[in-house]
N, C-alpha and C positions, 0 to 999 in steps of 0.2 A: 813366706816371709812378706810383713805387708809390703807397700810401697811407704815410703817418707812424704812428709807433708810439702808444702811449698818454702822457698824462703824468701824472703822479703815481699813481694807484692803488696806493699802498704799503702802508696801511693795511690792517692784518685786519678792520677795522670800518667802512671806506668804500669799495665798490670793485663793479664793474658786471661783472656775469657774463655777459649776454647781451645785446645782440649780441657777438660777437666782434671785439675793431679790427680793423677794415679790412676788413670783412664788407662784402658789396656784393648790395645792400637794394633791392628793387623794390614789393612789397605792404608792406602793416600790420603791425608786427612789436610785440612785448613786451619791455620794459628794464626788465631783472631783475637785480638786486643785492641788498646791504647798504647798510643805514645802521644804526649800533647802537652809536657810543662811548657809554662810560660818562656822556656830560656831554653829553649828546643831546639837543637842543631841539626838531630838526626840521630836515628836507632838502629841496631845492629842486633839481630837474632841469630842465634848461634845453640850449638848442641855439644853436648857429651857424654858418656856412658858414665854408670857409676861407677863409682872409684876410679875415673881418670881425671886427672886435671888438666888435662887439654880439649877447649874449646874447638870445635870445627862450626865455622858461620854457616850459616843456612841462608841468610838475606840482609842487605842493609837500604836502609831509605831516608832520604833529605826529606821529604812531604810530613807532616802531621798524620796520625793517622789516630782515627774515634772513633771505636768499638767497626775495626773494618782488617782487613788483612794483612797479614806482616809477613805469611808465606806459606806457601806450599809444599809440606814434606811425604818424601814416602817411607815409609819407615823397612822395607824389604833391602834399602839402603843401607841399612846399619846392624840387621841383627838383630836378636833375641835378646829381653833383657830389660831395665831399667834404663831411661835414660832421662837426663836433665836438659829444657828447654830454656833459654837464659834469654831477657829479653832485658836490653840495656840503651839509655839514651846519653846521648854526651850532648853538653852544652852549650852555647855559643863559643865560652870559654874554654872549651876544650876538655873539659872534665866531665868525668863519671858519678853521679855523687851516688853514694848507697840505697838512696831512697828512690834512686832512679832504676833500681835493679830489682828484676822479676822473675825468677828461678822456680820451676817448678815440672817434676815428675812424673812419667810416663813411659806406661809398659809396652814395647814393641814382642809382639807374638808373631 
């Protein structure tokens, strides 16, 4: 079955460069992006399996970050399988806005 594409990552200012979706992940790997709009509070990276709709965080940070580290996971953590890396910024205002969200796919072997 293949893997699913990403969703949202549209954003020049929110958006995960490493792993690759649908990269199929057995050791400890680094999840390297951006986070950096203008009205940038801070970002929150988080995981979950497919087909669950429960978020488990992985890392959250106040700092800006450009094209540099958002965390460190090991995927022997979590099992075989499909999983969604969610990378999301909320803004000064307290909000989440859609364009801020960065969702994308990865095979844990």
């Amino acid at each position: 079955m293949p893997t699913p594409g990403p969703i949202g990552c549209e954003s020049d200012h929110v958006f995960i460069t490493s792993p690759f979706p649908g990269l199929r992940i057995s050791q400890p790997f680094a999840v390297v992006g951006t986070a950096n709009p203008s009205d940038f509070a801070g970002y929150t990276l988080d995981i979950r399996a497919e087909g669950s709709v429960d978020y488990r965080p992985l890392a959250r940070g106040r700092g800006r970050v450009t094209g540099g580290l958002l965390a460190n996971v090991d995927p022997r953590s979590f099992g075989r399988g499909v999983f969604w890396l969610r990378l999301s910024v909320t803004t000064v205002t307290g909000n989440v806005p859609l364009e801020y969200i960065c969702e994308i796919p990865v095979r844990f072997e």
